[in-house]
N, CA, C and O of each residue as an XYZ file, in Angstrom:
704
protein
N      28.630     59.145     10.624
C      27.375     59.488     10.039
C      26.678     60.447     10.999
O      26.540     60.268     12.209
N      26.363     61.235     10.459
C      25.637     62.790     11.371
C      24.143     61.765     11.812
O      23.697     60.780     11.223
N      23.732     62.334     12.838
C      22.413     62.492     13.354
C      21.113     62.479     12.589
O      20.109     61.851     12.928
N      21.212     63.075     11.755
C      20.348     63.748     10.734
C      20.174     62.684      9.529
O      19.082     62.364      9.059
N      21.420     62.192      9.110
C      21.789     61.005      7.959
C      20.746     60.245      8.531
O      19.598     60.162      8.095
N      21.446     59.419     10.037
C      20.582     58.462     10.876
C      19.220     58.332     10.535
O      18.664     57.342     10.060
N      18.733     59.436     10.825
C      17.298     59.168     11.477
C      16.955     59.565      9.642
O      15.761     59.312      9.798
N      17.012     59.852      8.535
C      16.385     59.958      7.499
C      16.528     58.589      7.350
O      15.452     57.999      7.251
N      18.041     57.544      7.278
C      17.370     56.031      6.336
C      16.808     55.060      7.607
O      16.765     53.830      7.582
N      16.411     55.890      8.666
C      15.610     54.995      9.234
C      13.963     55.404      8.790
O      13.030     54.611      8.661
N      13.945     56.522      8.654
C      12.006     56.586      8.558
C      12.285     56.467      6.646
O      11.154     56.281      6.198
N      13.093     56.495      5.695
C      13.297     55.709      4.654
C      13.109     54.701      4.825
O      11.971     54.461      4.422
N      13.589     53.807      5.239
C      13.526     52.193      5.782
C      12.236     51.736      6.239
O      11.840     50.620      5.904
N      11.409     52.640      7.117
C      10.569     52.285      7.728
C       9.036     52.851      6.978
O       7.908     52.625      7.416
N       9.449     53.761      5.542
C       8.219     54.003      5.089
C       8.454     52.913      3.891
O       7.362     52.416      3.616
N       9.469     52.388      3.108
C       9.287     51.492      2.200
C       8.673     50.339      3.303
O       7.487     50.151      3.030
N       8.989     49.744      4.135
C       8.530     48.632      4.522
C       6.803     48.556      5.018
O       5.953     47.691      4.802
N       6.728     50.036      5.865
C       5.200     50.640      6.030
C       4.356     50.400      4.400
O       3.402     49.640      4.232
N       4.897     51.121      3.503
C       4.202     50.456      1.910
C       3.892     49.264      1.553
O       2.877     48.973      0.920
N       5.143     48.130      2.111
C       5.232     47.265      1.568
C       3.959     46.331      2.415
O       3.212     45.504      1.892
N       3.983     46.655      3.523
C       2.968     46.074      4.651
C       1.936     46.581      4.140
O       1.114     45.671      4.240
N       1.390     47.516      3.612
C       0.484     48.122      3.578
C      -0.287     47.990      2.136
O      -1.396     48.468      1.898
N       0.744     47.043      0.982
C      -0.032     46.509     -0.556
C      -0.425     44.993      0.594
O      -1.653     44.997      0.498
N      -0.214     44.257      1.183
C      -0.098     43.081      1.377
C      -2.236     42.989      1.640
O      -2.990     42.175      1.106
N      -2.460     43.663      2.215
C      -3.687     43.710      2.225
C      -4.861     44.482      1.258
O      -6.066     44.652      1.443
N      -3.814     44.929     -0.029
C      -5.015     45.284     -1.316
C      -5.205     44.445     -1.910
O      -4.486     43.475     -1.672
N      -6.238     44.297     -2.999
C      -6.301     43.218     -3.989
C      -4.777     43.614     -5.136
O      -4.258     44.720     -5.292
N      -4.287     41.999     -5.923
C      -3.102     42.736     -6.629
C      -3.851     43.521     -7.552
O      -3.028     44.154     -8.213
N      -4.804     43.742     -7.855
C      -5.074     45.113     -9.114
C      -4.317     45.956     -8.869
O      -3.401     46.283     -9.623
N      -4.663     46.694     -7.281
C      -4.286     47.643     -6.844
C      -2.760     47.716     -6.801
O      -2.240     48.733     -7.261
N      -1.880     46.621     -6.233
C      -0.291     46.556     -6.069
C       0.346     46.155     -7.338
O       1.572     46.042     -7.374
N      -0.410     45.919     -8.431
C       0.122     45.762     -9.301
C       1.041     44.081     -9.511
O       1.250     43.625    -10.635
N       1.278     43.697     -8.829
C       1.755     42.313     -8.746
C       0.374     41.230     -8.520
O      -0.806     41.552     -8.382
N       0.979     39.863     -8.537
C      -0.342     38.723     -7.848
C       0.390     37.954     -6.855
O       1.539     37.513     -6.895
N      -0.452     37.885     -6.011
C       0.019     37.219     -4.903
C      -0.822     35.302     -4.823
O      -1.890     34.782     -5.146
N       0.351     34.921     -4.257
C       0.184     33.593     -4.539
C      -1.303     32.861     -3.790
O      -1.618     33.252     -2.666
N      -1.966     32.033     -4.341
C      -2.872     31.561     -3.450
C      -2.882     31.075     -2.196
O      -1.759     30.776     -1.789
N      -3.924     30.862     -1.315
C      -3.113     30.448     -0.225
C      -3.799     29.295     -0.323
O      -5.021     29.375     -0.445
N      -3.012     27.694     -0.282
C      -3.455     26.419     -0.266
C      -3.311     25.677      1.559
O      -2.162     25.365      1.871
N      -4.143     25.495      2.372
C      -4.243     24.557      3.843
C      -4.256     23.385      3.193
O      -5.204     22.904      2.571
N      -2.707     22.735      3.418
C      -2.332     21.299      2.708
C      -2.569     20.648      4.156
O      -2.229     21.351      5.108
N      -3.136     19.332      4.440
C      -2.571     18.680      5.112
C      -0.991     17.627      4.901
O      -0.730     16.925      3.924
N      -0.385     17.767      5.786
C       0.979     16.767      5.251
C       1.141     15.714      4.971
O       2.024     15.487      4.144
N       0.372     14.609      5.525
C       0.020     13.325      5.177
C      -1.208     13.013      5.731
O      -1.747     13.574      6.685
N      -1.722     11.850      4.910
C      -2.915     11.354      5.267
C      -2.649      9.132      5.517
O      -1.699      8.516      5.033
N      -3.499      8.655      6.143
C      -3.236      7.484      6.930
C      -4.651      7.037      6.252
O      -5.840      7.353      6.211
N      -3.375      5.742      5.565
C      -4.184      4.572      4.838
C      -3.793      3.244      5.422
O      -2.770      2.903      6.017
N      -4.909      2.572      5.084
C      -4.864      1.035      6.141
C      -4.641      0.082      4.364
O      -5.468     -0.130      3.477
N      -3.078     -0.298      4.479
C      -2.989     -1.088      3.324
C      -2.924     -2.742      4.094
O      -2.219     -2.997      5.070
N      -4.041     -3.969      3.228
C      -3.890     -5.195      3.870
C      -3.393     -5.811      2.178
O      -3.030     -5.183      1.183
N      -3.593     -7.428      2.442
C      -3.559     -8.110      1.695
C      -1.885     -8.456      1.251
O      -0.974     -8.783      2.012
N      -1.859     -8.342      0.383
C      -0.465     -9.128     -0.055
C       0.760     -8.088     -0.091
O       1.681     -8.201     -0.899
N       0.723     -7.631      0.336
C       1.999     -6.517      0.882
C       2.862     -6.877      1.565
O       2.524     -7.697      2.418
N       4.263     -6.485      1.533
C       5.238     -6.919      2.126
C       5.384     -6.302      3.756
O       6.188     -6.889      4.479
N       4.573     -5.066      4.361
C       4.104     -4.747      5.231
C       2.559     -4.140      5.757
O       2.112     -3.005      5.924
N       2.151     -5.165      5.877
C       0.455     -4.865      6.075
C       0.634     -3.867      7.269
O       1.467     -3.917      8.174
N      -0.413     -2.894      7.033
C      -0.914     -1.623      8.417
C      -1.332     -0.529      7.900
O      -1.931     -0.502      6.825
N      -1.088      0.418      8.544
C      -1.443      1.956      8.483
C      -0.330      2.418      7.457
O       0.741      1.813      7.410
N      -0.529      3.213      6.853
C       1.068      3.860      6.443
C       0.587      5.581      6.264
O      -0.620      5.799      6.361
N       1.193      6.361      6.098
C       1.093      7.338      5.579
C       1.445      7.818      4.523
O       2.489      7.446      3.988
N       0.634      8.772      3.977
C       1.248      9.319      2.515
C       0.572     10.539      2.343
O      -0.429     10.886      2.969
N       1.440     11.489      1.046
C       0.951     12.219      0.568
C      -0.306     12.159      0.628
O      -0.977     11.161      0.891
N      -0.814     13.619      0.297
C      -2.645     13.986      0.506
C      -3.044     13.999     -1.114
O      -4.228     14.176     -1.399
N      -2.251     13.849     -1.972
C      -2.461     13.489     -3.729
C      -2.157     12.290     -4.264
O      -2.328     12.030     -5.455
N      -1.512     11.188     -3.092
C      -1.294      9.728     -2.893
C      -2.646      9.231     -4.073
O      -3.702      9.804     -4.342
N      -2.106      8.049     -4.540
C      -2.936      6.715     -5.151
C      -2.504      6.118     -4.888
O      -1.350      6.166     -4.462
N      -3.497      4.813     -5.043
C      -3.098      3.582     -4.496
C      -1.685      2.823     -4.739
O      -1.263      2.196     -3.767
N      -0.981      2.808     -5.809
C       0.321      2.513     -5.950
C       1.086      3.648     -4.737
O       2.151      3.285     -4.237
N       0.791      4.305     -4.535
C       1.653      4.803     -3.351
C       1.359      4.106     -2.698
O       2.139      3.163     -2.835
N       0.397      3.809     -1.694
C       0.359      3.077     -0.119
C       1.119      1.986     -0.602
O       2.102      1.574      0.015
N       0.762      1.532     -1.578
C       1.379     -0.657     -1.357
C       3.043      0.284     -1.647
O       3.672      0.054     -0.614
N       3.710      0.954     -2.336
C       4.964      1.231     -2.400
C       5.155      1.296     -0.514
O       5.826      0.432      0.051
N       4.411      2.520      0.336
C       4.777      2.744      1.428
C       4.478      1.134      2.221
O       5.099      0.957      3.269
N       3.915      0.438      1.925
C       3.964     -1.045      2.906
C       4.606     -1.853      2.340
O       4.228     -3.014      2.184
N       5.801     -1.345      1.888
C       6.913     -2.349      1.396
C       6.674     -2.971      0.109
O       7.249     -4.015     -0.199
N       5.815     -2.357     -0.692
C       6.004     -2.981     -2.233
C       5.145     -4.590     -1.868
O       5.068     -4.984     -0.704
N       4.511     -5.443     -3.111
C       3.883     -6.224     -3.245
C       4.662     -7.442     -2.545
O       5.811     -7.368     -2.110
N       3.961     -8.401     -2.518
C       4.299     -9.931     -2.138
C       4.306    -10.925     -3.593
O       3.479    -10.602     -4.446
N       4.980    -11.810     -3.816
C       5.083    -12.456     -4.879
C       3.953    -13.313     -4.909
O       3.642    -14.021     -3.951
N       3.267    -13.266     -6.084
C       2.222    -13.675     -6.250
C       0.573    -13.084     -6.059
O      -0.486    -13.708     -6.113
N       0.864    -11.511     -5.797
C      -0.287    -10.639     -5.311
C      -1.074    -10.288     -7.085
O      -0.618    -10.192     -8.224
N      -2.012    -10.221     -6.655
C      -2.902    -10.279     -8.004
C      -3.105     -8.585     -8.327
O      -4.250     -8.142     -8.227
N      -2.455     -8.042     -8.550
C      -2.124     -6.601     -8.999
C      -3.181     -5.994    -10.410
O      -3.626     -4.860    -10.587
N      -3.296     -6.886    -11.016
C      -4.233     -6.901    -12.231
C      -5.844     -6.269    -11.610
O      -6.588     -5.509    -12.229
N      -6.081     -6.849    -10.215
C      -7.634     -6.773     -9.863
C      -7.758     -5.840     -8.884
O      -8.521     -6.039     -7.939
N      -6.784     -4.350     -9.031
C      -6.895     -3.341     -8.331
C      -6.568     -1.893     -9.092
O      -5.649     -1.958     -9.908
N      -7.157     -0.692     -8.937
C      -6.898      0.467     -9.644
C      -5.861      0.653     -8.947
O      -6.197      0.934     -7.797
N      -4.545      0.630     -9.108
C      -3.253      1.442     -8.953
C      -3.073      3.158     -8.808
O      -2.380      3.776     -8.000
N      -4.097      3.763    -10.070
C      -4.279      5.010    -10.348
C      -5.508      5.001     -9.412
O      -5.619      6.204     -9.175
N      -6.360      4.471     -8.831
C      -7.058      5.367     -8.049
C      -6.671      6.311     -6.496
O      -5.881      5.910     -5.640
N      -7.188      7.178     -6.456
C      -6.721      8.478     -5.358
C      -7.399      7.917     -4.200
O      -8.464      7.319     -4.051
N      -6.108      8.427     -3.130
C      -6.660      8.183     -1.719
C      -7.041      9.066     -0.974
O      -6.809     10.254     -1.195
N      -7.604      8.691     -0.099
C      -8.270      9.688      1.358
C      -8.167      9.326      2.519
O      -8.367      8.130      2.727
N      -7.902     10.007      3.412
C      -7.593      9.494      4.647
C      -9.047      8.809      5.480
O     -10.204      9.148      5.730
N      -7.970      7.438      5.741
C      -9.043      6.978      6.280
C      -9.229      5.392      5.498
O      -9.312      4.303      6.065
N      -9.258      5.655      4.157
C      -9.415      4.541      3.129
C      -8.412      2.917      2.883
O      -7.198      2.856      2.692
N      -9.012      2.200      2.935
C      -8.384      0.704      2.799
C      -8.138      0.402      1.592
O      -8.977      0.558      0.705
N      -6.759     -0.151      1.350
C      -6.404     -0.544      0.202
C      -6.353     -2.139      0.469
O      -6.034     -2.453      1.615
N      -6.622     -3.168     -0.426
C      -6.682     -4.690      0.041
C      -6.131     -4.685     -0.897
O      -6.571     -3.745     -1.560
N      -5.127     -5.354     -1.589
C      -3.803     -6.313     -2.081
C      -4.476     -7.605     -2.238
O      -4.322     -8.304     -1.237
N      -5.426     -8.354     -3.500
C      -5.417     -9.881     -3.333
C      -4.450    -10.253     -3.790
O      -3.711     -9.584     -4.513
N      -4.232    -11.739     -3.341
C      -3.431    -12.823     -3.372
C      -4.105    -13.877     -4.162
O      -5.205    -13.796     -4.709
N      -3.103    -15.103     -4.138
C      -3.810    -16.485     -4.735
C      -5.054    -16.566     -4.126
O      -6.136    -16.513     -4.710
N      -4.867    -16.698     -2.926
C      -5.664    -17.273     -1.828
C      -7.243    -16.639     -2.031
O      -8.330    -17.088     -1.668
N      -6.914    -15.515     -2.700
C      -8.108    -14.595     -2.168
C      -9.329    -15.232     -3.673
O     -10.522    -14.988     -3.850
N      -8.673    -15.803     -4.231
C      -9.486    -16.617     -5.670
C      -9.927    -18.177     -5.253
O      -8.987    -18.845     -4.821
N     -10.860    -18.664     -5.302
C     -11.273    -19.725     -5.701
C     -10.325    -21.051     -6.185
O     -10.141    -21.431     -7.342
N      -9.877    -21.534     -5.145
C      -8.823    -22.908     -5.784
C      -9.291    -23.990     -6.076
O      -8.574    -24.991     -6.072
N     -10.156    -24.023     -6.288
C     -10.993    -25.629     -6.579
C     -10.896    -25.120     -8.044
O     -10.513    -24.043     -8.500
N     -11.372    -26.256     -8.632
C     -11.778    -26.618    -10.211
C     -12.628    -27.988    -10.525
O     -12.149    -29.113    -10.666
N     -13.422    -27.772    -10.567
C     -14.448    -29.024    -11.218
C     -14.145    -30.217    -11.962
O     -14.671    -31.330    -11.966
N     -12.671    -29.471    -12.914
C     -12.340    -30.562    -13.999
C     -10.607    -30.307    -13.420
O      -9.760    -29.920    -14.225
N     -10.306    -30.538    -12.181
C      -9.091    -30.926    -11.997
C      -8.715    -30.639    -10.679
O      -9.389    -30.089     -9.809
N      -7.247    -31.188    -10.604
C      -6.911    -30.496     -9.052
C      -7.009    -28.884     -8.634
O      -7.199    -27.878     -9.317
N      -6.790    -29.095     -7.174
C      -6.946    -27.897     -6.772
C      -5.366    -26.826     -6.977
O      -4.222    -27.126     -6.634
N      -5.581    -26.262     -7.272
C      -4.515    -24.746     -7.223
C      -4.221    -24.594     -6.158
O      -4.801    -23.773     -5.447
N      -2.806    -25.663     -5.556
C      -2.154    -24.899     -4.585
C      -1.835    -23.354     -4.074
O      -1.871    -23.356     -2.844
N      -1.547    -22.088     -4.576
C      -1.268    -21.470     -4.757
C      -2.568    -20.389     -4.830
O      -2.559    -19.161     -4.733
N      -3.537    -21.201     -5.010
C      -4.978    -19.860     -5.367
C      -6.009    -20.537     -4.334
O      -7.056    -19.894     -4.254
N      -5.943    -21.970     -3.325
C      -6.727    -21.965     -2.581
C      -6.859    -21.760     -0.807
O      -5.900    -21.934     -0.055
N      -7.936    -21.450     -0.449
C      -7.856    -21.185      0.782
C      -7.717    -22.283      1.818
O      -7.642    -23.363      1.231
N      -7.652    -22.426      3.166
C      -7.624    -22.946      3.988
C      -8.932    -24.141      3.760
O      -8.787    -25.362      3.713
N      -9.762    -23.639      3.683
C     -11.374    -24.547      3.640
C     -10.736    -25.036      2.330
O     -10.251    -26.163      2.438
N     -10.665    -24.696      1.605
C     -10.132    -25.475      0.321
C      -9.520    -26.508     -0.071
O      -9.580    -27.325     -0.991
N      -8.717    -26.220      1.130
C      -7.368    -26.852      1.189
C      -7.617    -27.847      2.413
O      -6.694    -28.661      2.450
N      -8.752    -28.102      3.643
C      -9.319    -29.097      3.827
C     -10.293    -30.062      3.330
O     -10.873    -30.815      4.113
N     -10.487    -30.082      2.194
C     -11.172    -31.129      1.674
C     -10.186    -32.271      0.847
O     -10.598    -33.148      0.087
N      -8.852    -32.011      1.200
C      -7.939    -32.835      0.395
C      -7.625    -34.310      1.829
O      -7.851    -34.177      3.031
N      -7.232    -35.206      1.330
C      -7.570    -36.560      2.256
C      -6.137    -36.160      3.522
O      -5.040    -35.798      3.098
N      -6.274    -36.233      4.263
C      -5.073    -35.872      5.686
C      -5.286    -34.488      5.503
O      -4.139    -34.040      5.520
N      -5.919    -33.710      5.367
C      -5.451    -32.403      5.367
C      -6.843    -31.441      6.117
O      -7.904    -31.015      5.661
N      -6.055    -31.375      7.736
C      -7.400    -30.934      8.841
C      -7.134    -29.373      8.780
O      -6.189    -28.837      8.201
N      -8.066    -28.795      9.433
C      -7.819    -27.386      9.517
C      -6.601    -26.756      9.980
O      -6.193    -25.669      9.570
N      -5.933    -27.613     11.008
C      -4.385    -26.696     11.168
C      -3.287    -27.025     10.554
O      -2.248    -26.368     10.621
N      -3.471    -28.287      9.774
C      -2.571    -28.689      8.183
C      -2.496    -27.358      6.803
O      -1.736    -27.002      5.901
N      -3.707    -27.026      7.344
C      -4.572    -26.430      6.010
C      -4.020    -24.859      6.412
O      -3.463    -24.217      5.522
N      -4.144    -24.412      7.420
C      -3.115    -22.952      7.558
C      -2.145    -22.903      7.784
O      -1.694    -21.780      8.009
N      -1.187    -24.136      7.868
C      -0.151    -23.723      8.004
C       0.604    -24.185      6.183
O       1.716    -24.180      5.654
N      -0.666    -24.492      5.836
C       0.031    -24.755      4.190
C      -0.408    -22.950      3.868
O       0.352    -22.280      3.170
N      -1.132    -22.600      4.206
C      -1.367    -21.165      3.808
C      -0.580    -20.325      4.315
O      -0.203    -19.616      3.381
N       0.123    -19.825      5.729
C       0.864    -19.384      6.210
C       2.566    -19.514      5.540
O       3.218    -18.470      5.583
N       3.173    -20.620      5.009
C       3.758    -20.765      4.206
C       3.911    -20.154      3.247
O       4.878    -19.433      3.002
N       2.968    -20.357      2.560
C       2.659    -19.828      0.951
C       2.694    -18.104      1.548
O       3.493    -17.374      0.963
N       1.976    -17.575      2.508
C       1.834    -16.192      2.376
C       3.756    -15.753      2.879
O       4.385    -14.832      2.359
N       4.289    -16.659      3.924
C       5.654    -16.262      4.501
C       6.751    -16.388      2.924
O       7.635    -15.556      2.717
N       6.520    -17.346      2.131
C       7.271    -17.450      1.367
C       7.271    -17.466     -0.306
O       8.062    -17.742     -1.208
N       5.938    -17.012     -0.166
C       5.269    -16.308     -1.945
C       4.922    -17.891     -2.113
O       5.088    -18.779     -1.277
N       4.270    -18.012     -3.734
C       3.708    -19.223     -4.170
C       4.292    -20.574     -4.531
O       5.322    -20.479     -5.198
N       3.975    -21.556     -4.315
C       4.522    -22.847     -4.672
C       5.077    -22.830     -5.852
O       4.567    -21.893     -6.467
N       5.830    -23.354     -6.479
C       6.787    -23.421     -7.672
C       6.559    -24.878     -7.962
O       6.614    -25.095     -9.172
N       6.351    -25.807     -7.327
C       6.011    -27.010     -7.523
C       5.046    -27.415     -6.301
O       4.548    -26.629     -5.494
N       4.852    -29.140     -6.347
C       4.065    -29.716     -5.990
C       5.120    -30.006     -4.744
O       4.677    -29.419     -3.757
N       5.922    -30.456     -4.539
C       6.761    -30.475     -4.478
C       7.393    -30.042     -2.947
O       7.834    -30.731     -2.028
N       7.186    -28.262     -3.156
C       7.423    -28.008     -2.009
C       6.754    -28.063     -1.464
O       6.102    -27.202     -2.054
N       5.876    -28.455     -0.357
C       4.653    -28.810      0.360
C       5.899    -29.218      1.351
O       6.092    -28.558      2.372
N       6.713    -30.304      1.016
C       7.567    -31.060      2.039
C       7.844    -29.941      3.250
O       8.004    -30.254      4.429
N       7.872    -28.497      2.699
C       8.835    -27.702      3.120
C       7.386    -27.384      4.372
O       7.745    -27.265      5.544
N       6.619    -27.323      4.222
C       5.593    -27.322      5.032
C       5.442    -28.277      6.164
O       5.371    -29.461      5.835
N       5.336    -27.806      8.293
C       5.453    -28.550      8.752
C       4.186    -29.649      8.622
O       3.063    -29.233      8.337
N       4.414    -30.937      8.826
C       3.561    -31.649      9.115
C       3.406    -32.467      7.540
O       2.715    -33.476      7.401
N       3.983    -31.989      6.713
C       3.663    -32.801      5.147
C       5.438    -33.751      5.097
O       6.587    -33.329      5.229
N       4.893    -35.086      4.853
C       6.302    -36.064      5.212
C       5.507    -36.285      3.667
O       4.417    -35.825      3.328
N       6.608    -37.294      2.740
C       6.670    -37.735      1.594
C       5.133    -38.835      1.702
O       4.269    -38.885      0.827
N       5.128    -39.633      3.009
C       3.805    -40.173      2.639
C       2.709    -38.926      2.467
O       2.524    -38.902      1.251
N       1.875    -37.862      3.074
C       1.256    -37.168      2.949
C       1.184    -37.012      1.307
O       0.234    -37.287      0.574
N       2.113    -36.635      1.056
C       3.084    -35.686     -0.263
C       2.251    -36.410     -1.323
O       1.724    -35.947     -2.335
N       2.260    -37.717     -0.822
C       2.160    -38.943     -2.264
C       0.177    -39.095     -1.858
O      -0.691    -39.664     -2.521
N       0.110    -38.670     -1.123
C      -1.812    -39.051     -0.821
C      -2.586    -38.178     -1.639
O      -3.586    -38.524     -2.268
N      -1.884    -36.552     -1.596
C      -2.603    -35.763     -2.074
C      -1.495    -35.254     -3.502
O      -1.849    -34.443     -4.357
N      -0.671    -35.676     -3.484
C       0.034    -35.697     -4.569
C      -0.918    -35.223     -5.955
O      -0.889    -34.021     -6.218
N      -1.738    -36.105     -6.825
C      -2.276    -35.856     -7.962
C      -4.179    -34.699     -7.286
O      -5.181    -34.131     -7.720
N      -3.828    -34.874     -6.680
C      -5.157    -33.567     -6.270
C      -4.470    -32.133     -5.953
O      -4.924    -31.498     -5.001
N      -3.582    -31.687     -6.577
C      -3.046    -30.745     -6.357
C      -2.250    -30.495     -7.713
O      -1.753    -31.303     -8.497
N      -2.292    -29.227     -7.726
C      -1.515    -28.201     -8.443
C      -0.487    -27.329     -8.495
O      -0.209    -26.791     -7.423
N       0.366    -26.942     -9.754
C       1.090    -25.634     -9.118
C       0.643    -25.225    -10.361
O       0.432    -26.142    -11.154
N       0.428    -24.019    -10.772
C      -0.656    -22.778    -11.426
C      -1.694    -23.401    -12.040
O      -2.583    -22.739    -12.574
């Protein structure tokens, strides 16, 4: 290639690209094309998911995240999480708490019957006859390690509840 060839498809080369540099800063009226918007995404944003989740904490997510995202990112629900008494579809922001209730997080007493294993709290769950405050969380700690009672039943499986206990509070108790 001669000398002459050379140096023409270089200042060729170098005036299409000089053009091309040089629409990048008109409006597209002028270049005839549209140029894309420019969007400053952040990459994720940090939500504090608690309550009945299979991993309570921080998690991160998308910046167009809803709340069914975070509980997906903290490991999906816990059996027995009250899913009904939360917007799923509502949008998050960094920064924002998502709470997950549980049984626990409802009222287990009843006026006209036993108490709701499964829906009462610790205080709740001391007003039953043998049953002191560290009886009473570790019947809750249970229930949260291993989802809700299925019967009356399993309590046994709980330390500190022997078949006499079982049979004291036996008819003051519930399963749903």
């Amino acid at each position: 290639m001669s000398r002459a060839v050379a140096v023409a498809a270089v200042v060729g080369a170098a005036a299409l690209v000089g053009g091309s540099l040089g629409s990048l800063n008109r409006p597209p009226e002028m270049t005839g094309r549209t140029q894309p918007d420019v969007v400053i995404a952040t990459e994720s944003i940090d939500v504090h998911v608690a309550g009945w989740v299979l991993s309570p904490g921080v998690v991160r997510v998308a910046p167009e995240s809803i709340v069914a995202d975070a509980i997906e990112a903290a490991g999906g629900l816990r059996p027995g999480a009250l899913v009904d008494r939360i917007n799923l579809a509502a949008p998050l922001h960094s920064g924002d708490q998502v709470v997950v209730p549980g049984p626990d997080s409802m009222n287990g007493s009843s006026e006209d019957g036993p108490l709701a294993l499964n829906r009462a709290s610790a205080k709740d769950l001391e007003e039953l006859p043998g049953v002191g405050p560290v009886l009473a969380e570790r019947i809750v700690a249970y229930r949260e390690q291993n989802g809700p009672f299925t019967e009356v039943e399993d309590l046994l499986q709980v330390g500190g509840i022997g078949e006499a206990k079982l049979a004291s509070i036996r008819d003051l108790v519930r399963v749903p």
